[in-house]
C-alpha positions in Angstrom: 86.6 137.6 -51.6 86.5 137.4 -47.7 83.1 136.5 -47.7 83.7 134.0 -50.7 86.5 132.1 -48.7 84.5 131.9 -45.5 81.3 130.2 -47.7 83.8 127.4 -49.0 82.0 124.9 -45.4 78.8 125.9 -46.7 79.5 125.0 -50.8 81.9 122.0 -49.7 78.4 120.6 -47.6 76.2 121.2 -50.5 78.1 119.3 -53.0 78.5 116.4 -49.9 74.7 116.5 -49.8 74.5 116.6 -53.8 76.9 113.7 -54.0 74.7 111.9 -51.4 71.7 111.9 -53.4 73.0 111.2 -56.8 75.0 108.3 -55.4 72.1 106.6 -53.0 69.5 107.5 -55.9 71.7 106.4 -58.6 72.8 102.8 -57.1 69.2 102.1 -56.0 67.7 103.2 -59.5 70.0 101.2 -61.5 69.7 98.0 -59.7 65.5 98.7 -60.6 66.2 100.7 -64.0 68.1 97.6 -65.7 66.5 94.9 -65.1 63.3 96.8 -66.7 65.3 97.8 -69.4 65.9 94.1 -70.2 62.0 92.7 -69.8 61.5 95.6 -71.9 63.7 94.1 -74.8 63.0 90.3 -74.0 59.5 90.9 -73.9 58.9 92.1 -77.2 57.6 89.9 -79.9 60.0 87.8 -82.0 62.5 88.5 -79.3 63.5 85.4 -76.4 61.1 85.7 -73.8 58.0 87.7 -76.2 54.8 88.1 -73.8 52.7 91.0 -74.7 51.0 91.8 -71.6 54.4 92.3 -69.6 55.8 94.4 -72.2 52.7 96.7 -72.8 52.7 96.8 -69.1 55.6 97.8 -68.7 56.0 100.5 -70.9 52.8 102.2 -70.2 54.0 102.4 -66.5 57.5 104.2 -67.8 56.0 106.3 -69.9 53.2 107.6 -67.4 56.5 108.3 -65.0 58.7 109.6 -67.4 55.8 112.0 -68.6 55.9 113.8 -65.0 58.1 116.5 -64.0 60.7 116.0 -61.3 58.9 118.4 -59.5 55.4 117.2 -59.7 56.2 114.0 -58.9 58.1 114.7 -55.8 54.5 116.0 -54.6 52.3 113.6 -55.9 54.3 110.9 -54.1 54.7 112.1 -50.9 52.3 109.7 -49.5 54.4 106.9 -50.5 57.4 108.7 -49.6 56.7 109.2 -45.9 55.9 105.4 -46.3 59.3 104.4 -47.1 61.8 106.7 -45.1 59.4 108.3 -42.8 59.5 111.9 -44.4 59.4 113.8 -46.8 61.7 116.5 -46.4 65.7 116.9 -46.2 67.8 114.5 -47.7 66.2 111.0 -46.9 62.7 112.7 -48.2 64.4 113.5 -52.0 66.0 110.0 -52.4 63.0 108.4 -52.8 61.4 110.3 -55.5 64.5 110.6 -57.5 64.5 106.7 -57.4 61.4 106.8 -58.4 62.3 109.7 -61.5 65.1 108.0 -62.1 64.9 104.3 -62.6 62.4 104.0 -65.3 64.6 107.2 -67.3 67.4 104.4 -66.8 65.2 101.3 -68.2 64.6 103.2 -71.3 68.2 104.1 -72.0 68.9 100.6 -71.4 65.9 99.0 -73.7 68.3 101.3 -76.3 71.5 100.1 -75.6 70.3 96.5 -76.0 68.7 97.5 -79.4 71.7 98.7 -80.2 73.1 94.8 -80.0 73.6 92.8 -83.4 70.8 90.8 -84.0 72.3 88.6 -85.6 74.6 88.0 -83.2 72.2 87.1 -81.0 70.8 84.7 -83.8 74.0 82.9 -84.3 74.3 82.2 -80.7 70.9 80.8 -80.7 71.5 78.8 -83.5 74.6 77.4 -81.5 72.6 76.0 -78.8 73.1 78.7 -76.1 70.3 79.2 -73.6 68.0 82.6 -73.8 69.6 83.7 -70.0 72.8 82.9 -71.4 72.4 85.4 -74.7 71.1 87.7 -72.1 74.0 87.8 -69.6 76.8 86.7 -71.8 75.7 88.0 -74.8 73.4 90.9 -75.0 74.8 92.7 -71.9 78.3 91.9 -72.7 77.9 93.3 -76.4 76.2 97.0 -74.8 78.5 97.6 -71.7 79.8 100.9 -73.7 75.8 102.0 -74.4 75.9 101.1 -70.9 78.0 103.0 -69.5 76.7 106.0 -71.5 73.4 105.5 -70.5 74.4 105.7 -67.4 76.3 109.0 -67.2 73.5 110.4 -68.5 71.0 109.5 -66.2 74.1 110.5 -63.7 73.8 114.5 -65.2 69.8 113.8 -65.0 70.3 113.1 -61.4 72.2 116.4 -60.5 69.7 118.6 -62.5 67.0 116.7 -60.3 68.3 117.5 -57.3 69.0 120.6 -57.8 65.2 121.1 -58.3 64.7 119.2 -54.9 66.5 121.9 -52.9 63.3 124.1 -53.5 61.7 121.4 -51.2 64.5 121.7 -48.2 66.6 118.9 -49.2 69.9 120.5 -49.6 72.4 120.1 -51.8 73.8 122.7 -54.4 70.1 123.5 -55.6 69.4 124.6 -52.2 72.0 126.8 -52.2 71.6 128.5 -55.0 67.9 129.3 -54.6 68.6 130.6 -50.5 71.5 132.9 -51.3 71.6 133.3 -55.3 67.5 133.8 -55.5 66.1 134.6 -52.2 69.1 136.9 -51.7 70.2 137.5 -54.4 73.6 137.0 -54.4 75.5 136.7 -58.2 78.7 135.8 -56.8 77.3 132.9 -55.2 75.6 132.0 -57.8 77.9 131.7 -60.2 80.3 129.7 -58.0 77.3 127.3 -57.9 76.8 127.1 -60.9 80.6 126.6 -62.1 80.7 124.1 -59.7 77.9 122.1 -61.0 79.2 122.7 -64.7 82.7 120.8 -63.6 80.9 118.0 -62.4 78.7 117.7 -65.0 81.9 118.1 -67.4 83.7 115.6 -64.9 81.5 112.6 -65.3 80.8 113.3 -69.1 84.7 112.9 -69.6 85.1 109.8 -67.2 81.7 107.7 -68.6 83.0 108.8 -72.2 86.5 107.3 -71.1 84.9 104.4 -69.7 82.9 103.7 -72.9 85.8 104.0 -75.5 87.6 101.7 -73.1 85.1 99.3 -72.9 84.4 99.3 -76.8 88.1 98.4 -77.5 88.3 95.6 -75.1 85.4 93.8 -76.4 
């Protein structure tokens, strides 16, 4: 127990460094991951903006990334990785490849959550005069903020399990600290704090993007 209670630095800068990654990964790969979502909807024929060659694109791209491993892909893009932050190690090295893991997981979670939209909602509006950016923005996004929001705690969880794998690559975090003191030195008890602790946040930000959801659903 002595031992436990002087580890407490070393888990509370491991779940700082897990935070860090999620968040920076997160906010970067949703501001990519939804607006690909949408081309991927509004690109497709008898939908507002159909073009073939952007939407086959487009998806071929995701599903080549999507196909890849967290792991593999972390290596395989270490070249461009050491082109946008420099290195490819430690913190700054994981962000860049979870982005990259990330963003197009996002996309497709968000092409469902527009599908998910009335159609014929959209056709009433368009038979009502309203613009195709204005069914987008006012209409279809409006109408799937709760698959939204899902989406998004999902691809939240995705995150942590992600970089958890980048720890075995020196970038910190909660992963890195299991695999230096639970698997290298075997240690049970702290692995099994680590891995409570990463079951309450999981459970954490399940429970508050549910929340968020059922309170978005009633408002609209």
């Amino acid at each position: 127990m002595e031992r436990l209670i002087e580890m407490i630095p070393v888990f509370g800068q491991s779940l700082q460094e897990t935070v860090i990654m999620v968040g920076f990964s997160l906010f970067i790969a949703t501001l990519i991951g939804i607006p690909l979502g949408i081309l991927l909807v509004i690109t497709q024929a008898n939908h507002l903006f159909p073009n073939k060659i952007i939407y086959h694109t487009l998806n071929t791209i995701i599903n080549i990334v999507r196909s890849l491993p967290f792991i593999i892909l972390m290596v395989a893009i270490i070249p461009f990785t050491e082109l946008i932050v420099g290195t490819s190690i430690g913190i700054e090295g994981a962000i860049v490849p979870l982005i990259v893991y990330t963003a197009p997981y996002i996309s497709r979670l968000m092409e469902t959550a527009l599908h998910d939209v009335d159609r014929g909602v959209i056709e009433a509006y368009q038979a009502m005069g309203a613009s195709r950016t204005q069914i987008i923005f006012r209409i279809m996004l409006r109408e799937a903020r709760p698959g939204i929001v899902l989406c998004l705690t999902i691809a939240t969880i995705g995150l942590i399990g992600a970089t958890a794998m980048a720890g075995a690559v020196g970038a910190g975090g909660l992963g890195d600290l299991a695999l230096r003191y639970g698997y290298q030195q075997w240690d049970i008890e702290v692995m099994i704090i680590t891995v409570i602790i990463l079951v309450v946040l999981v459970q954490l930000i399940q429970s508050l993007g549910n929340w968020a959801a059922r309170k978005l659903k009633k408002s609209a």
